[in-house]
Wavefront OBJ file of the C-alpha trace (Angstrom):
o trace
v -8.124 -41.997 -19.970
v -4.282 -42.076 -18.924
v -3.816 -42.860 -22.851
v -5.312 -39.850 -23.530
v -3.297 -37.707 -21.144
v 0.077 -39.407 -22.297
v -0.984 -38.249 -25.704
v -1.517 -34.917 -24.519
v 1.509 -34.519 -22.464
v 3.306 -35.913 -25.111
v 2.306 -32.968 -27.712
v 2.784 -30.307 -25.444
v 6.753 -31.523 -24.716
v 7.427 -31.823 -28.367
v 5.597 -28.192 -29.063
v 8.138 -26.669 -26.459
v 11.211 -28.862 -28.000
v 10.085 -27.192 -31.189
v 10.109 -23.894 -30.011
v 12.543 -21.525 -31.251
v 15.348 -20.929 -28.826
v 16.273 -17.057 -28.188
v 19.804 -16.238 -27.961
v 21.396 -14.634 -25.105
v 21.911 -11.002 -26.769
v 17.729 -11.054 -28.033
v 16.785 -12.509 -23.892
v 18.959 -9.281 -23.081
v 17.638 -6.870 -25.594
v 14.050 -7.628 -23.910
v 15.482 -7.644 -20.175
v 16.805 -4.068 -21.352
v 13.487 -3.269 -23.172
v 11.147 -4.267 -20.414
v 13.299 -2.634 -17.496
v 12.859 0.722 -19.456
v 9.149 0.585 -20.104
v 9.133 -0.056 -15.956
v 8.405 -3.613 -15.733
v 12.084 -4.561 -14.228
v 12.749 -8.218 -12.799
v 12.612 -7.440 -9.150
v 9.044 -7.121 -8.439
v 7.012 -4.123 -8.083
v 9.012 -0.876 -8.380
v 7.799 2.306 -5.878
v 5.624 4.419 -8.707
v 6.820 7.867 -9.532
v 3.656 9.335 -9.036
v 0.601 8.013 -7.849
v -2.561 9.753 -9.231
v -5.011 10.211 -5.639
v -7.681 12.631 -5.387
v -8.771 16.051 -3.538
v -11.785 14.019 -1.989
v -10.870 13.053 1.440
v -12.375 9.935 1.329
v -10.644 8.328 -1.911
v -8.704 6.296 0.464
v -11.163 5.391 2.806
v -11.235 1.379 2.959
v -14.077 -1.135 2.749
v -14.180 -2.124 6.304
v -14.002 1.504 7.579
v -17.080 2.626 4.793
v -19.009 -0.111 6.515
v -18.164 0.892 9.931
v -19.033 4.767 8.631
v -22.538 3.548 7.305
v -23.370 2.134 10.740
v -22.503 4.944 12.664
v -24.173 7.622 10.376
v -27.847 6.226 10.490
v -27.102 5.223 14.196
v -29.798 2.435 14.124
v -30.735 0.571 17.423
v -29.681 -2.871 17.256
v -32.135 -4.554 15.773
v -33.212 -6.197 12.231
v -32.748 -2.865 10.196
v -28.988 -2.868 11.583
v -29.144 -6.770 10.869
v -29.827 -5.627 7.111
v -27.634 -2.484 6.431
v -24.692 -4.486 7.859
v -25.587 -7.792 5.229
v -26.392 -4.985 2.318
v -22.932 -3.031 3.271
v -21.340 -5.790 3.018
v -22.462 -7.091 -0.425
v -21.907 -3.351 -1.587
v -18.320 -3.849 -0.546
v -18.348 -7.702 -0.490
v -16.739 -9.376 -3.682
v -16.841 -8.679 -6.625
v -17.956 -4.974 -5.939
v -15.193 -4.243 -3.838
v -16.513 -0.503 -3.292
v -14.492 1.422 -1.456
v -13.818 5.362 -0.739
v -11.795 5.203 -4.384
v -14.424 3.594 -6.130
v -17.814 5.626 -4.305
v -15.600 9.509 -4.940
v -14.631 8.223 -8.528
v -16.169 10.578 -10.786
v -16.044 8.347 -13.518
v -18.967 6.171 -11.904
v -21.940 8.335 -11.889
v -24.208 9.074 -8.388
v -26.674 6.735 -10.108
v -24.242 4.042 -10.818
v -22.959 3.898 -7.351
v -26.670 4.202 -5.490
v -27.860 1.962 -7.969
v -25.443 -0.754 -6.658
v -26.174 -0.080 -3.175
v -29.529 -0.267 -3.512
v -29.656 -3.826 -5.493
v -27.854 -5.114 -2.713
v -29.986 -3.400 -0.031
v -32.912 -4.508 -2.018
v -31.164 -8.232 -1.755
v -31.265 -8.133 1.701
v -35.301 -7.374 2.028
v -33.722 -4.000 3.471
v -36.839 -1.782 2.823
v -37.777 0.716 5.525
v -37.622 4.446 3.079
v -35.966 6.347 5.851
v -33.036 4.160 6.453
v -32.657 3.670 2.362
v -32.667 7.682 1.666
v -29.908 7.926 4.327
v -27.589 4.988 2.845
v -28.064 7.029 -0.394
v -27.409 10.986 1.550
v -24.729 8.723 2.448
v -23.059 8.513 -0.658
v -24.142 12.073 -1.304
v -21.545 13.514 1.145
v -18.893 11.007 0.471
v -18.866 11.981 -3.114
v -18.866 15.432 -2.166
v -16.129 15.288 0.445
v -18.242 16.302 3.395
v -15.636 17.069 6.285
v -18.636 16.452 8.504
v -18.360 12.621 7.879
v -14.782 12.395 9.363
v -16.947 12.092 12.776
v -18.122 8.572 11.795
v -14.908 7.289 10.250
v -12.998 8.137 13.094
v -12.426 4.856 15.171
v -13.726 5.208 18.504
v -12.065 2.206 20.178
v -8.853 4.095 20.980
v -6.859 3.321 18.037
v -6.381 5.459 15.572
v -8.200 5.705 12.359
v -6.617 3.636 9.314
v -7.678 5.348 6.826
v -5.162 5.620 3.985
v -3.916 2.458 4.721
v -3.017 -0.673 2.598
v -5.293 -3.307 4.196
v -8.585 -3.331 2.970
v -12.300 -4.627 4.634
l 1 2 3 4 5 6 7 8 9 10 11 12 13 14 15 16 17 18 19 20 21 22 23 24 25 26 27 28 29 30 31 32 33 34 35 36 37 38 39 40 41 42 43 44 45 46 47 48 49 50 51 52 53 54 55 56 57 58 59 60 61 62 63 64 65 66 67 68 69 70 71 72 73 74 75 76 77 78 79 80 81 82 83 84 85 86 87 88 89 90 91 92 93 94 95 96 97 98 99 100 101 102 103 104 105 106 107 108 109 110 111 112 113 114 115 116 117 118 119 120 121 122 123 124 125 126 127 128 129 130 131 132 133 134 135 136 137 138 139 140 141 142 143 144 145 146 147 148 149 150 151 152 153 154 155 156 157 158 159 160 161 162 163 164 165 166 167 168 169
């Protein structure tokens, strides 16, 4: 085994000694090349113009659509809020990664997005009708930009809502 990985170690220096050497003026044309097409040395530059949407909840976070969810059906504690919380969560879990961007997108249809929530409702043996049609008049007024929902993203701990904000739930 170490033979093997001295042989390959050895192949990949000799590829790189091999490999053509740019001068300083071609390393300088593509420093100068790359800095005008925006993609400069020193990280991420502020954008000119970032592209958002009239929908007030396009930058509504994962955590605080969760949080919304729970507060619209207003479910007693109990199993059913057991299951909406685990289904929420795989709708904005990984890999999904829903959020107010992705559920107001018009690109993703009203079936697409219902169709996800309801797989992972449907994962969670969440199956009571009433609380399923109101996860999916849910997503009805999001995508429509129903001021009336502001009510449940609003956070009622005392702190201010964070909607808009970088960190995401």
């Amino acid at each position: 085994m170490d033979k093997r990985r001295a042989s390959v170690v050895a192949t990949l220096e000799d590829t790189l000694r091999q490999a053509p050497a740019y001068s300083a003026a071609n390393r300088a044309s593509e420093r100068r090349r790359n800095r005008e097409a925006g993609l400069g040395g020193r990280g991420l530059q502020e954008p000119d113009e970032v592209l958002g949407s009239s929908n007030p909840f396009f930058s509504v976070k994962g955590k605080e659509l969760k949080r919304a969810a729970l507060r619209y059906l207003a479910l007693p504690d109990g199993s059913e809020q057991t299951r909406v919380k685990l289904a929420m969560g795989k709708f904005i879990g990984e890999g999904r990664v829903f959020t107010g961007a992705s559920v107001t997108c018009s690109e993703l249809s009203f079936k697409d997005v219902c169709g996800a929530l309801m797989e992972c409702a449907a994962s969670v043996h969440l199956t009571v009708p009433t609380v399923l049609a109101s996860l999916r008049q849910l997503i009805v007024e999001l995508r429509r930009g129903d001021e009336d929902l502001c009510l449940f993203l609003e956070d009622h701990g005392g702190r201010p809502s964070t909607a808009g904000s970088a960190s995401s739930g």
